[in-house]
N, C-alpha and C positions, 0 to 999 in steps of 0.2 A: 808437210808437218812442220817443216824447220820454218816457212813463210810463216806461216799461220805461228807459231811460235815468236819469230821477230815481228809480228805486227801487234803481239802481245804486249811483246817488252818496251814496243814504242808510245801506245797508247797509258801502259804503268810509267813511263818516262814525263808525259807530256802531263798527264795528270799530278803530279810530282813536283813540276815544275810550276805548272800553273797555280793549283791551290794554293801556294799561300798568298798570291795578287789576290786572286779570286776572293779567297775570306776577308784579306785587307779590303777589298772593296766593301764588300757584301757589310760590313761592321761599320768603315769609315762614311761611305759615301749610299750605299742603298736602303739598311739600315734607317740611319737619321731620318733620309729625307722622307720615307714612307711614316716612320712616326711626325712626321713634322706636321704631314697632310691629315693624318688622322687628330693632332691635336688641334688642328684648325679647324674642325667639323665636330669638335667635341666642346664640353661646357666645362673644363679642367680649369681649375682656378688656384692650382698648388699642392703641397702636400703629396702625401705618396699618390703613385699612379694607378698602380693593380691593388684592386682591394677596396679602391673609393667608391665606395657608395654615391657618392655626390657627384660621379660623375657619367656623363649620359652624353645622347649623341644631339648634338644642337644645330643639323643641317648646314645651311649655307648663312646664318648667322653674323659668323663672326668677317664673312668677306659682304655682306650687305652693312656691315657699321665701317668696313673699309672705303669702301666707295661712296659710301654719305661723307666722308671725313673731308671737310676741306684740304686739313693738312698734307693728306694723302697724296692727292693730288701734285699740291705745293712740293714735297718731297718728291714724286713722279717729277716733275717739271724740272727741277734742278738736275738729277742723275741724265735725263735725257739732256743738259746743256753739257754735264760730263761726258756724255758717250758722243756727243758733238766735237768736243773740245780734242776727243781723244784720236779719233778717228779722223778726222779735218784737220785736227792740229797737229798731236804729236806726230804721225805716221808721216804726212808729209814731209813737214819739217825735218824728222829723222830721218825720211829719205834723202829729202835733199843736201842736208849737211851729210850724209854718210857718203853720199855722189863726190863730192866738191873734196871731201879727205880720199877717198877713195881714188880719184881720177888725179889726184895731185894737184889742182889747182890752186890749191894756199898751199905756203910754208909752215914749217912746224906742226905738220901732221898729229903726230904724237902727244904735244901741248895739248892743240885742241880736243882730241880724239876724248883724254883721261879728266878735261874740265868741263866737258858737255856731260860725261859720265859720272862725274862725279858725285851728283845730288842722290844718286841709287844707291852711293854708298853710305849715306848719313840716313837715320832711323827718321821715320816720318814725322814721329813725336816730337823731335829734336826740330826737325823743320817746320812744322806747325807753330811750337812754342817762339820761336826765331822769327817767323812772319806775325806772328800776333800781337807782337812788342816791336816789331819796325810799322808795320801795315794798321794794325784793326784795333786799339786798345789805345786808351783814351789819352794817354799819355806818351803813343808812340814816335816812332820817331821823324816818318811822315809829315804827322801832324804838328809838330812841333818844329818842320822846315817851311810848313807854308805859313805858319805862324806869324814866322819870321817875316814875312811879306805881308800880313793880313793880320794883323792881331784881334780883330774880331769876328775869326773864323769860330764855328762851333763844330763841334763834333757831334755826330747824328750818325752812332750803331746804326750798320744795316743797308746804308742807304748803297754802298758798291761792294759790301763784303762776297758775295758768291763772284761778282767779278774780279774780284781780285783775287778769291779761292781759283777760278779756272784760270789765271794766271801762272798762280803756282802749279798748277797740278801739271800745265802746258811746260813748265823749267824743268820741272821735278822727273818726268818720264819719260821726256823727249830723247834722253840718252839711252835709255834701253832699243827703242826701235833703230836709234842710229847705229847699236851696235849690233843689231838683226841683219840690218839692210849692208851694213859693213861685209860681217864676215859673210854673206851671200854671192856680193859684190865681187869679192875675191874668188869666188869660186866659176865666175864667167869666164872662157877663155880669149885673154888676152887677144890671141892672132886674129879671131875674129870683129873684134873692133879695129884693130890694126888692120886690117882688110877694105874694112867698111871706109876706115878714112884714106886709103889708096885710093879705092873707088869713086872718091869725092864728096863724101857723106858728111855734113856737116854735125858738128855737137848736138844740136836737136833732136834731125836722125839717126843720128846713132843711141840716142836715149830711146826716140820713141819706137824704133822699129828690133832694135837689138835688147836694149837695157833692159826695158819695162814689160816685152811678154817674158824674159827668161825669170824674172822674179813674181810674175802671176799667183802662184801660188804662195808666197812669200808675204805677198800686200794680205790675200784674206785671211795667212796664219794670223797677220800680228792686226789685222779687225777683229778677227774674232777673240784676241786678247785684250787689247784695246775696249771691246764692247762688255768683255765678263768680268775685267779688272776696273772699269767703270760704274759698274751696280755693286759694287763691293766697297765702294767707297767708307771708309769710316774713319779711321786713325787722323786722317790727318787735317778733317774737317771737325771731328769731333774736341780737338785741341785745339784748333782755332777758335772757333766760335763755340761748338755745342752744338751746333744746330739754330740758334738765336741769330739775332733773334727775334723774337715771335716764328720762329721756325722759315724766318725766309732763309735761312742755308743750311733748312734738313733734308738728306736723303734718305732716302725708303732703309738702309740700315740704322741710321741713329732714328727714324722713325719707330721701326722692329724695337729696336734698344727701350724706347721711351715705356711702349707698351710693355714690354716683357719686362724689365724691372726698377722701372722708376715709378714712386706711387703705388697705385693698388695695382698688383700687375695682373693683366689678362692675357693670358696667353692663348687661344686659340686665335684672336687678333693680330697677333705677333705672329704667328707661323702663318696665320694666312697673309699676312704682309710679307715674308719667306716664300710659302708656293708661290705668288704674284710676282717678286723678282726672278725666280724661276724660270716662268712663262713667259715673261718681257725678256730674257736673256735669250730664249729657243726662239723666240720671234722675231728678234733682230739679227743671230745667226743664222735663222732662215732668210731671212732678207738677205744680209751678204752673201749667202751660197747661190740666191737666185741671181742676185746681178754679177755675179762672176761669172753665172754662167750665160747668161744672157749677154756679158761682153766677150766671152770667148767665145760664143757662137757668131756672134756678129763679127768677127775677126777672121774664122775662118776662111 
């Protein structure tokens, strides 16, 4: 009786505890995205939701005017140079600078540690507007050093602005994954590298045989951030450019954006441009899950 009584009390406990995650999900994140799918398969053009007459269900519609859309694509094409940039670029790069501070190899650890970090602490708006007036606007400051050399240089929007976008975004984030791989780093024990180089293990070996399987799990946390904090892109391209232009530096969000309320907004187009980065996100996280595990199988 008295079992059966505390397995009571634990199950009113657990329940307790969990609901309000539970409802905050259910509200924030499951919520939305189910209406998001429904308004993408509907003919909703505005106005109240429940109650419209006007509005019906318009099948697969609004994702067949998606995948006519050149732009679409265009916007596809750049986010995958982001989730390139981000995954190839920053992760390595932050590994590697977080090795080189970590292992002691330069002085002034500390310097460097809070000047790699630092672009994470300035709003991305602020950094957008600050590269768009050195870098991409017509009178910037670039422009006006090659000048100096070339005075009939012209200026031609567009022509390396996403390259210079994954520039920035390569400075701008690379300090978060260094301080991933940092505080990891620190949690290796010491004696066992110190062993390794008794042994005779050179700096190589000891990355490749010690370093690099105990952060395994580490590399595909911060891809799979890397990869969902890449289709999310907006803020800080959206203040550079816009999206412009002629949309060679839109992503699939200032994309969404255009539709949904610039102009006559359509929204079912908009959210199925929403479930699509979605799907592109679970697809490329299943991609990373599979070759993590296909190189720890092959490790074995």
């Amino acid at each position: 009786m008295k079992i059966g009584l505390k397995k009571t009390e634990e199950r009113i406990s657990y329940i307790i505890l969990v609901a309000p995650a539970l409802l905050l999900y259910l509200f924030v994140m499951a919520f939305p995205t189910i209406f998001s799918i429904l308004l993408s398969v509907s003919t909703y053009r505005g106005g109240k939701f429940f109650g419209n007459n006007n509005i019906s269900f318009g099948g697969l519609k609004a994702y067949r005017e998606v995948f006519i859309d050149p732009y679409f694509f265009m916007a596809l094409k750049n986010n995958i140079y982001i989730v390139l940039i981000s995954v190839f670029g920053q992760i390595p790069l932050g590994f590697f600078l977080a090795y080189i501070l970590s292992r002691g190899l330069i002085k002034g650890t500390d310097f460097f540690q809070t000047m790699i970090y630092l672009p994470n602490v300035i709003a991305a708006v602020i950094i957008g507007i600050l590269f768009n007036r050195f870098l991409l606007s017509s009178n910037s400051v670039l422009l006006e050093i090659q000048r100096m050399f070339n005075p009939a240089i012209e200026f031609i929007p567009g022509r390396n602005s996403m390259l210079l976008i994954l520039v920035v975004i390569l400075w701008m984030y690379t300090g978060i994954y260094m301080l991933i791989f940092l505080a990891n780093l620190q949690k290796i024990d010491v004696s066992i590298i110190e062993a390794s180089k008794i042994d005779g293990a050179s700096e190589m070996q000891t990355l490749r045989y010690i370093i690099l399987p105990a952060l395994s799990g580490v590399i595909v946390t911060t891809a799979i951030l890397a990869i969902s904090g890449s289709l999310k892109s907006f803020d800080l391209i959206f203040v550079m450019t816009g999206g412009g232009p002629a949309y060679r530096t839109s992503v699939l969000s200032i994309y969404m954006y255009e539709k949904a309320f610039r102009g006559a907004p359509n929204y079912p187009v908009a959210n199925a441009i929403s479930t699509i980065m979605v799907i592109v996100c679970f697809i490329l996280i299943g991609l990373t899950r599979f070759a993590e595990k296909r190189f720890s199988s092959g490790h074995e």
